[in-house]
C-alpha positions as a LaTeX table, in Angstrom:
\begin{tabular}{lrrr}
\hline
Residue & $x$ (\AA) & $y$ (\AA) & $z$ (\AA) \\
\hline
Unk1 & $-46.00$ & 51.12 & $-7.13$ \\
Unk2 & $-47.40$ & 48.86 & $-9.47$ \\
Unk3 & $-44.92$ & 45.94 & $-10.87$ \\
Unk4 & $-45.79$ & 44.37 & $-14.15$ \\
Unk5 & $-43.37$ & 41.64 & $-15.78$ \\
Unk6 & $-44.24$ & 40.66 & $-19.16$ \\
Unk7 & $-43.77$ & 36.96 & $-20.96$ \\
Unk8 & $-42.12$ & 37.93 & $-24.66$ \\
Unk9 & $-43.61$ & 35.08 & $-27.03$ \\
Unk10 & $-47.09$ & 35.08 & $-27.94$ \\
Unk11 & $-47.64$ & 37.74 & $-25.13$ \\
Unk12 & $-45.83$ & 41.00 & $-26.77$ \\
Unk13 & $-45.11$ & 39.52 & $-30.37$ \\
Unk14 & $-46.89$ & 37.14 & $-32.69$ \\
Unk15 & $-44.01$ & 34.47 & $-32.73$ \\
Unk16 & $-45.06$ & 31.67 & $-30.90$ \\
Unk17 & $-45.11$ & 29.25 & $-34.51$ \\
Unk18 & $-41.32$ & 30.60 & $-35.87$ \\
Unk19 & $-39.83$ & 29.89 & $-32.44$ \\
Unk20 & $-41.05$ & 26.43 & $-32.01$ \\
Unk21 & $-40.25$ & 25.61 & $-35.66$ \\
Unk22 & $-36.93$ & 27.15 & $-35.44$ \\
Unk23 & $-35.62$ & 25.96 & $-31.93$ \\
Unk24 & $-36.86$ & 22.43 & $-33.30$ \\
Unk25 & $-34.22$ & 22.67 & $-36.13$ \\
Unk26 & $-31.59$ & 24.46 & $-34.40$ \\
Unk27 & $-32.01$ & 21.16 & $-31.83$ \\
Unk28 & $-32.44$ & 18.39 & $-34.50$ \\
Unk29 & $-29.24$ & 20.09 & $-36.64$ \\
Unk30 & $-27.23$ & 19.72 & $-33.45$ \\
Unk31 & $-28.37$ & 16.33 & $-31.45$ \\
Unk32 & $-29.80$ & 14.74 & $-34.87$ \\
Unk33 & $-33.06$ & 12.40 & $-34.67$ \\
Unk34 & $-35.25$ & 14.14 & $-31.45$ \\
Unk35 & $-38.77$ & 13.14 & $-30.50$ \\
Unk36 & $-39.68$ & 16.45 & $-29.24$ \\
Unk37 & $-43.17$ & 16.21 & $-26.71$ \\
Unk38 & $-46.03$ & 16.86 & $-28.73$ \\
Unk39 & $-47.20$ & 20.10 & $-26.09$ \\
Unk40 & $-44.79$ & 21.80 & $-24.75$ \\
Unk41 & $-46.19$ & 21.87 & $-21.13$ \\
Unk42 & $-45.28$ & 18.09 & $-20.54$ \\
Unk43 & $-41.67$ & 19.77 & $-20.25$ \\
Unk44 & $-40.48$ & 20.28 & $-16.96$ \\
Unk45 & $-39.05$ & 23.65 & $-17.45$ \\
Unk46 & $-40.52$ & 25.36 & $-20.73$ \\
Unk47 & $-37.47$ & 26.99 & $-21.25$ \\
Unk48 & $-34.88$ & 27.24 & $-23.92$ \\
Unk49 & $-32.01$ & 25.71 & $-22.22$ \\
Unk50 & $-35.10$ & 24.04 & $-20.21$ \\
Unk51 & $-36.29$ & 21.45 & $-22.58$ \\
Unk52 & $-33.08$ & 20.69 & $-23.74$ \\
Unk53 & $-31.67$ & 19.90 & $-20.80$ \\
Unk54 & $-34.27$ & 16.95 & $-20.41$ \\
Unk55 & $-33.91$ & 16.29 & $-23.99$ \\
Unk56 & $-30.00$ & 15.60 & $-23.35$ \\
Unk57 & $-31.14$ & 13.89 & $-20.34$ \\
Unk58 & $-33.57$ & 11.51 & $-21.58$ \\
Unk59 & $-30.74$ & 11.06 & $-24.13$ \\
Unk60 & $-28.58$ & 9.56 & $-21.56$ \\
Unk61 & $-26.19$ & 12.80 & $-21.55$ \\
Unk62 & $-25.38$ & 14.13 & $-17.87$ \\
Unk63 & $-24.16$ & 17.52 & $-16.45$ \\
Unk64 & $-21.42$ & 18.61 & $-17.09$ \\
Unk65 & $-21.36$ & 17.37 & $-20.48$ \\
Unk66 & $-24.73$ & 19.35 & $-21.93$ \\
Unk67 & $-22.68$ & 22.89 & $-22.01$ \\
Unk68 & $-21.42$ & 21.84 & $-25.31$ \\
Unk69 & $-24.32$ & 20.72 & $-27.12$ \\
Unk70 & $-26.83$ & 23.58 & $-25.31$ \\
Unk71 & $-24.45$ & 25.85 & $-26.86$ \\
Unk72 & $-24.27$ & 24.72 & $-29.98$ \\
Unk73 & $-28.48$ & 24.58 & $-30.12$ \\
Unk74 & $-28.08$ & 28.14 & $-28.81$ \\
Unk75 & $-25.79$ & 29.39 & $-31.29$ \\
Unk76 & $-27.53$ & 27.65 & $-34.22$ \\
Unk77 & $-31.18$ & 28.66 & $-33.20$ \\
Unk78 & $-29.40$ & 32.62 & $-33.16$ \\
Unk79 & $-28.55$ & 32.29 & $-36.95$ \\
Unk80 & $-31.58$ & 30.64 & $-37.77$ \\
Unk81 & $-34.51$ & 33.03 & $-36.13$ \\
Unk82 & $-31.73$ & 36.10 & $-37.98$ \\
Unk83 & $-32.16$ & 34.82 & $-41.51$ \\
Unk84 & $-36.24$ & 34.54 & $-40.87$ \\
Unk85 & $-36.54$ & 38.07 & $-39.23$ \\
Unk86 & $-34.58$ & 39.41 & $-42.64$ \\
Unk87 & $-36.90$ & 38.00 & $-44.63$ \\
Unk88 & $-40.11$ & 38.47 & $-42.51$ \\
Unk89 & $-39.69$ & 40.25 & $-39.52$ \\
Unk90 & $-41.96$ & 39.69 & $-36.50$ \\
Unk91 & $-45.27$ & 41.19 & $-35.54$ \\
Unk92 & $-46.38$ & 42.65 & $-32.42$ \\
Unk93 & $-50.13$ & 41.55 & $-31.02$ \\
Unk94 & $-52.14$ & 44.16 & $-31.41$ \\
Unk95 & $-51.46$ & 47.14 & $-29.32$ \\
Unk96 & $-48.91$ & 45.91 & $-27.55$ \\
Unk97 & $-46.09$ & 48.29 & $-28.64$ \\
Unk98 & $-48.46$ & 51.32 & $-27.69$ \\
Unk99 & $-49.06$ & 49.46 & $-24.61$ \\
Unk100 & $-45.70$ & 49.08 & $-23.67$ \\
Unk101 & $-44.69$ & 52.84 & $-24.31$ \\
Unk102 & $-46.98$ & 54.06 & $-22.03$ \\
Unk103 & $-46.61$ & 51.88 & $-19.68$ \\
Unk104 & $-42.66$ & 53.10 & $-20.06$ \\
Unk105 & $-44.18$ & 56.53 & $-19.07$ \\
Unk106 & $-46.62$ & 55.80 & $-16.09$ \\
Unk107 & $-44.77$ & 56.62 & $-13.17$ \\
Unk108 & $-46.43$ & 54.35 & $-10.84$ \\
Unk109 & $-45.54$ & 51.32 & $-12.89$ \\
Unk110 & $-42.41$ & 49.19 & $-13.53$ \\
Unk111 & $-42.15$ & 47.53 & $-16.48$ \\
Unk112 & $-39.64$ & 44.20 & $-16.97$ \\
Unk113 & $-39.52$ & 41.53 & $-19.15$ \\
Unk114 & $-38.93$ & 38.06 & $-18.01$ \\
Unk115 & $-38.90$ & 35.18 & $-20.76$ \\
Unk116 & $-38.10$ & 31.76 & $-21.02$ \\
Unk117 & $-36.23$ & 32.23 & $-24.26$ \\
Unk118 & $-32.41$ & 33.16 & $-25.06$ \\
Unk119 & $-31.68$ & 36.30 & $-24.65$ \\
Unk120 & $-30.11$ & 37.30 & $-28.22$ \\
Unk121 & $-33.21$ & 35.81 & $-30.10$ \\
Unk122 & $-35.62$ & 37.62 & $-27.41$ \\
Unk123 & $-33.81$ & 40.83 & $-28.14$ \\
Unk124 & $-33.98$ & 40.15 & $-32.08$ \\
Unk125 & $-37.53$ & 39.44 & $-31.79$ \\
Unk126 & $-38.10$ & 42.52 & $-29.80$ \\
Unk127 & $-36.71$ & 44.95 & $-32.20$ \\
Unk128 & $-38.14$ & 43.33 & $-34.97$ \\
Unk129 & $-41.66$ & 43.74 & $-34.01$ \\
Unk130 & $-40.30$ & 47.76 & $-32.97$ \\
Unk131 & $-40.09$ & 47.88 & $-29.00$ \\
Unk132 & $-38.02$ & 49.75 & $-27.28$ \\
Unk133 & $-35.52$ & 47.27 & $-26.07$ \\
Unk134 & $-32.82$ & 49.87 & $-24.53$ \\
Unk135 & $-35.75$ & 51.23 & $-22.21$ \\
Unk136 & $-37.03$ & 47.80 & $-20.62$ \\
Unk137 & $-35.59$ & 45.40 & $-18.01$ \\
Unk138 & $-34.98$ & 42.20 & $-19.62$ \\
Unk139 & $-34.37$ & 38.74 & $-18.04$ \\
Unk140 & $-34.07$ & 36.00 & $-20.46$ \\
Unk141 & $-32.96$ & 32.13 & $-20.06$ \\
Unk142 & $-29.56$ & 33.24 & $-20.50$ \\
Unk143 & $-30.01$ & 34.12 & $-16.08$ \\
Unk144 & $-31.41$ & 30.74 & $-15.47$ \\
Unk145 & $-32.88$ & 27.88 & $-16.87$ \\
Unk146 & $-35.56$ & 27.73 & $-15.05$ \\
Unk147 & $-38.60$ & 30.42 & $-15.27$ \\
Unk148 & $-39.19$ & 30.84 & $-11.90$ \\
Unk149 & $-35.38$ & 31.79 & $-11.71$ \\
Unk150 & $-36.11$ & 34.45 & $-14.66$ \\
Unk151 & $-38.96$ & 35.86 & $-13.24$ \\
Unk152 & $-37.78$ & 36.28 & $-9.83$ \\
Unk153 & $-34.39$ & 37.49 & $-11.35$ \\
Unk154 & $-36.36$ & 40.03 & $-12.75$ \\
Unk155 & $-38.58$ & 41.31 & $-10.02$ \\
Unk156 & $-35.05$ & 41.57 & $-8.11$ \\
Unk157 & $-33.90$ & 43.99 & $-10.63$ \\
Unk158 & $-37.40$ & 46.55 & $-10.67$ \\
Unk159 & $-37.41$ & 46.01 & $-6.72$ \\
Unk160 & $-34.63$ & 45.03 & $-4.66$ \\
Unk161 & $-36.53$ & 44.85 & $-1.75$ \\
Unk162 & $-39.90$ & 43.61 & $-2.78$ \\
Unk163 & $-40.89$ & 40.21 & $-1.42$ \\
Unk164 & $-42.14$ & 37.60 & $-3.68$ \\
Unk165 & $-45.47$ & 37.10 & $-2.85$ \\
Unk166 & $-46.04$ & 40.66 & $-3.34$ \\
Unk167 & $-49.71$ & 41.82 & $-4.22$ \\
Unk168 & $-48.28$ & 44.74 & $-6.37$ \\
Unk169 & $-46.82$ & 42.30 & $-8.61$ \\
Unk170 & $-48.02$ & 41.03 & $-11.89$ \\
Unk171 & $-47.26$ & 38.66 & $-14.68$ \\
Unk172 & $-48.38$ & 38.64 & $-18.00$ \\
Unk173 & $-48.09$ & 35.43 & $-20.36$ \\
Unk174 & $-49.91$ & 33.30 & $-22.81$ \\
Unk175 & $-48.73$ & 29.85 & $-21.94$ \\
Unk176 & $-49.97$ & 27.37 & $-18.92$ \\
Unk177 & $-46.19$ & 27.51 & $-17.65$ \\
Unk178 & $-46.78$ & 31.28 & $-16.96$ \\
Unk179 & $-49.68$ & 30.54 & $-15.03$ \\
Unk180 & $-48.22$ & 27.93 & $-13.57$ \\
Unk181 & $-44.72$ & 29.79 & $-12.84$ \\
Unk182 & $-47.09$ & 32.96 & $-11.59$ \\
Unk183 & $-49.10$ & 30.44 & $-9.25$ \\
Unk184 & $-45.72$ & 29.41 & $-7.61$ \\
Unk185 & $-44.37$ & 32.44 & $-6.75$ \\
Unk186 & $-48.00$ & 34.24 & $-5.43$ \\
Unk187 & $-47.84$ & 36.30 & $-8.04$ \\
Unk188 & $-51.08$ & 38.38 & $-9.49$ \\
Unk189 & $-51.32$ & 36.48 & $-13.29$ \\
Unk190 & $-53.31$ & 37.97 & $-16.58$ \\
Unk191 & $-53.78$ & 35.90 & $-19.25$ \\
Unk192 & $-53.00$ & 37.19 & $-23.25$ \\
Unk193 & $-54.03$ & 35.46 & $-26.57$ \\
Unk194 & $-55.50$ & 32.29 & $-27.26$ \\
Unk195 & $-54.26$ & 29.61 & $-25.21$ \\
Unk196 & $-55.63$ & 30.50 & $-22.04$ \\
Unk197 & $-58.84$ & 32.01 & $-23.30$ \\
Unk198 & $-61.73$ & 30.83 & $-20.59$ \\
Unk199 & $-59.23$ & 28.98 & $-18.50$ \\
Unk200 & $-58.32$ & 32.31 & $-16.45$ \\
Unk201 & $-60.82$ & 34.89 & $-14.85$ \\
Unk202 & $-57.98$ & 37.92 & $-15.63$ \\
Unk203 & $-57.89$ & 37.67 & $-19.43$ \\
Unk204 & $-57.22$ & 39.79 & $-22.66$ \\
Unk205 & $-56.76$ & 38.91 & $-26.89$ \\
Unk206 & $-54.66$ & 41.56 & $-26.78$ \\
Unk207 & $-53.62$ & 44.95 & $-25.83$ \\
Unk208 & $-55.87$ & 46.33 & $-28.47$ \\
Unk209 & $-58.42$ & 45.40 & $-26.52$ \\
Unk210 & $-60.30$ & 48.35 & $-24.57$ \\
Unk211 & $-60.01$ & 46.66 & $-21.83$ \\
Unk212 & $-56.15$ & 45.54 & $-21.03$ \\
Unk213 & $-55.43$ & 48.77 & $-18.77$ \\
Unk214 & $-58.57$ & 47.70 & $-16.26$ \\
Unk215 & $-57.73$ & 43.97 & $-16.76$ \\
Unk216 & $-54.13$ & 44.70 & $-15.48$ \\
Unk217 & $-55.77$ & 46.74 & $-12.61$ \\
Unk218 & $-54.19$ & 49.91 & $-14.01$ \\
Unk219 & $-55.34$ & 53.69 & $-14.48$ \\
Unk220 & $-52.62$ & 54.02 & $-17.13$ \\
Unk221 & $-51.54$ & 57.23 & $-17.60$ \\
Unk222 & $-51.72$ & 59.49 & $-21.47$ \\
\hline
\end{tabular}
């Protein structure tokens, strides 16, 4: 059995620019002035609740006292990333919704989600861009704040007794903290997009590609 957990964000759907411009906002409407990092991998935890936890932090503000404002941010960034998708709704990479639906169907693959986002903007985002969201494991920042937490969260669920350091299991992302997160855990890693082009050996532009079925060490079935 082959176990493949995919990043949302700039992985699956073309959304990488509206969700750092919107969680910006939603963050700066709720805390007021921020000076946000200028890359987001100088963040401890690239996560949602993640960042602005050290935000708060570097802010002076102290556990228990962040529930209030992280939920506020959360809230805020929900109506925000709504209005946009009525407007304009979000776009899948290439291929990746194909992808995805016969992955659904391979019988010798599990398919999860694991992503360092909330999970009502993940699921927005996700039907947007038109993926099946009822038929795919999801694990979101709303189990943990920190992505190793989601990810392993998330293997739990596809394979309660799989260990960690499994060979059999795969993550895909576009971001250095997937790579990073991946690298942690043991986990096999395939890059997607931009970002990490030439900086991993297991790499794709998309899933239009020819290539992403051998790239993810699959025979994927019609």
């Amino acid at each position: 059995m082959t176990i493949l957990i995919f990043d949302i964000d700039g992985t699956l759907i073309d959304s990488t620019g509206l969700d750092s411009k919107l969680y910006r906002q939603a963050v700066q409407e709720v805390l007021g002035s921020v000076q946000f990092r200028s890359d987001w991998s100088e963040y401890t935890d690239v996560t949602d609740p993640g960042i602005l936890r050290q935000i708060l932090r570097e802010k002076g503000v102290e556990h228990p006292s962040v529930a209030e404002p992280i939920a506020a941010a959360r809230a805020r960034f929900g109506e925000l990333v709504a209005d946009r998708l009525a407007e304009e709704p979000c776009r899948p990479l290439p291929g990746a919704v194909g992808a995805m639906a016969r992955l659904i169907r391979d019988p010798k693959v599990r398919v999860g989600l694991a992503t360092g986002g909330w999970g009502h903007t993940a699921a927005m985002k996700l039907r947007s861009a038109g993926f099946p969201t009822e038929s795919i494991p999801i694990f979101t920042a709303d189990h943990h704040h920190q992505r190793i937490g989601i990810m392993r969260a998330c293997l739990s669920s596809l394979a309660p007794g799989e260990t960690e350091a499994s060979p059999k299991v795969t993550y895909i992302g576009d971001g250095p903290w997937d790579l990073k997160a991946s690298s942690e855990l043991d986990w096999g890693f395939v890059a997607v997009g931009p970002r990490l082009q030439g900086k991993w050996r297991r790499w794709i532009p998309h899933f239009a590609d020819p290539s992403w079925s051998e790239v993810l060490g699959l025979t994927v079935s019609g």
